[in-house]
C-alpha distance (Angstrom), angle and dihedral (degrees) to the residues before:
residue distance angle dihedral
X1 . . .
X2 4.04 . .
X3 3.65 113.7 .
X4 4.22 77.3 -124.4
X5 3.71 84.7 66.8
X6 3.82 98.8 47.8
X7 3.58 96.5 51.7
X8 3.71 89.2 51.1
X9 3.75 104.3 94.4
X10 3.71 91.4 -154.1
X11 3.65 94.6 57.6
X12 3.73 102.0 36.1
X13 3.94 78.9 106.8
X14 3.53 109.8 41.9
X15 3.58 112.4 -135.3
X16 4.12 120.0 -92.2
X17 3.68 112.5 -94.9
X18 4.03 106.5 -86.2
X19 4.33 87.0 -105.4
X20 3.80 92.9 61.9
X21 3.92 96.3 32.5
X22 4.06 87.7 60.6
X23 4.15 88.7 44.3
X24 3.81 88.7 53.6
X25 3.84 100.7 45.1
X26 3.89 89.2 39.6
X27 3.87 84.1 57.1
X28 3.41 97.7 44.9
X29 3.68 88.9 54.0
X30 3.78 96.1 58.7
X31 3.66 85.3 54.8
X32 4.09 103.4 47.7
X33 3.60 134.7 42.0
X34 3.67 123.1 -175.9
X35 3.77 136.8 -129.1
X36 3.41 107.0 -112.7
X37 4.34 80.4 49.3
X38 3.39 89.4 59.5
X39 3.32 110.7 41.5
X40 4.18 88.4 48.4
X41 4.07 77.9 50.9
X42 3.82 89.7 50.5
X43 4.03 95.6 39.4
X44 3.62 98.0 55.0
X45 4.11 89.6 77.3
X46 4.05 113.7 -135.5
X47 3.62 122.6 80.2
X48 4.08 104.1 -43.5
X49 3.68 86.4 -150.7
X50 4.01 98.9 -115.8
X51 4.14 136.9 44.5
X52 3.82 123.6 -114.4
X53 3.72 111.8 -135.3
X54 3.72 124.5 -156.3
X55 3.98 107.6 -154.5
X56 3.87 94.9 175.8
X57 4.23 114.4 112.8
X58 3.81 128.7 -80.3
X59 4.14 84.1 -96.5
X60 3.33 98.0 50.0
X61 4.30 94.5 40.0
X62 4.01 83.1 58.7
X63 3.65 97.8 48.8
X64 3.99 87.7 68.8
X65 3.81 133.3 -54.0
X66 4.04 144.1 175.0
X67 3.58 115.0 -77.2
X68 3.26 132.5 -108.2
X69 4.13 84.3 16.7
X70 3.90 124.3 143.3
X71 3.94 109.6 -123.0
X72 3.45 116.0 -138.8
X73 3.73 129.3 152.4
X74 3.89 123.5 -125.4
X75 3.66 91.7 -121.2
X76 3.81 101.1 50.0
X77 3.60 95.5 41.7
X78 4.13 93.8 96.5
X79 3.85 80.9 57.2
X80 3.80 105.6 41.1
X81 3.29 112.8 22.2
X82 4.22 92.1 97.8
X83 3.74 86.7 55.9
X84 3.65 97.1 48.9
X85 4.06 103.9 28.9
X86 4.10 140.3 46.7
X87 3.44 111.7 -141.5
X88 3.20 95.6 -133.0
X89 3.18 93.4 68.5
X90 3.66 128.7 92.3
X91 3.64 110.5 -126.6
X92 4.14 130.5 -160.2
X93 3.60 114.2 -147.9
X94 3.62 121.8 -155.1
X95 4.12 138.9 178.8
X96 3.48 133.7 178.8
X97 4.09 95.3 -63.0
X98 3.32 150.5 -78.3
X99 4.29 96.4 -30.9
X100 3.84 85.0 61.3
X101 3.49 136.4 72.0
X102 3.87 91.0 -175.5
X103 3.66 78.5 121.3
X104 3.18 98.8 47.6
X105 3.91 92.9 52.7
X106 4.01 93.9 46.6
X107 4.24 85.3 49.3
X108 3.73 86.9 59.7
X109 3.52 99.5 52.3
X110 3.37 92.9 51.0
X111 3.87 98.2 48.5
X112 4.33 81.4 51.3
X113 3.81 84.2 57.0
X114 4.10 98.0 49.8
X115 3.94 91.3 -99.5
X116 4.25 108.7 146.3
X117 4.07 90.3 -132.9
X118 4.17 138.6 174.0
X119 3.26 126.5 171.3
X120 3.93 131.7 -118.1
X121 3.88 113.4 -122.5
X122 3.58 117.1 -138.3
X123 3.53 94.0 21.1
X124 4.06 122.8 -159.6
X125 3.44 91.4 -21.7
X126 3.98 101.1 59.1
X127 3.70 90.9 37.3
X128 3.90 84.5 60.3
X129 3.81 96.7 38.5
X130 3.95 84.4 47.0
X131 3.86 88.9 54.9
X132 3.57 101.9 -119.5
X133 3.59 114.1 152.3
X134 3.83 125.0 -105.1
X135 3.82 148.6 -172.1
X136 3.97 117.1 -108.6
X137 4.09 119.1 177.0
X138 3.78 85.5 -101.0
X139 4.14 96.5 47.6
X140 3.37 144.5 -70.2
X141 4.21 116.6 -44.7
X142 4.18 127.9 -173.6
X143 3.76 112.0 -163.5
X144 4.36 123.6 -159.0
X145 3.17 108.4 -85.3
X146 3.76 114.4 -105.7
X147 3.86 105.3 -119.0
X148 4.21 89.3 -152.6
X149 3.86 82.5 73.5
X150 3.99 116.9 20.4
X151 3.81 127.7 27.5
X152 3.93 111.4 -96.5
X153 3.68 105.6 -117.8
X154 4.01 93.8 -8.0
X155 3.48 157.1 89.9
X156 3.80 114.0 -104.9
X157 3.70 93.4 -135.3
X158 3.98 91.9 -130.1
């Protein structure tokens, strides 16, 4: 390696050999969906095929959340989740957003218990910032989207 490419941050690790790079991002994609995915999966009406799940507190629930999503905190999901899920049915965990791995946490309990599970990225906050609409105690609110992270008025093209 050139002493060009070893001062390169970026390259300091080369990148994995093109095989292993596709196995990793293929994995990671059976693990994550995003929210612009599944809100398109959620605004084309029918049966979307899979329940969101918002594992954030009571408080935090109220202060605004997807619709239509099952609430169910990260700490009670080892005792509620057979009340409140099928398990065969995919389910898309979500937190607050990208700081917490809330989601994360609640998506591993529920593979331990047999539940087929990803995990939305972003979470509650890029679903707002992305101007989806969502349920509040008082109704349901859609903020602008903010053009730093979704396309004003567009598709994204990813």
């Amino acid at each position: 390696m050139s002493s060009t490419t070893t001062a390169n941050p970026v390259l300091r690790v080369p990148p994995a050999a093109p095989a292993e790079a596709a196995a990793h991002f293929r994995a990671s994609l059976a693990f994550h969906a995003d929210v612009s995915d599944v809100a398109a999966a959620l605004a084309a009406g029918g049966d979307p095929g899979f329940v969101v799940l918002d594992c954030r507190s009571t408080e935090s629930w109220d202060q605004g959340h997807v619709p239509g999503a099952v609430h169910l905190p990260t700490a009670l999901v080892p005792e509620r989740a057979g009340q409140l899920l099928d398990t065969s049915v995919p389910v898309v965990t979500y937190c607050w957003g990208p700081a917490c791995d809330g989601a994360t946490r609640a998506a591993l309990a529920l593979a331990e218990l047999g539940y087929p599970v990803k995990e939305m990225l972003g979470g509650f906050e890029y679903w707002v910032r992305e101007g989806y609409e969502f349920e509040t105690r008082q109704g349901r609110e859609r903020r602008a989207a903010d053009p730093l992270t979704a396309p004003v008025g567009a598709d994204c093209g990813c």
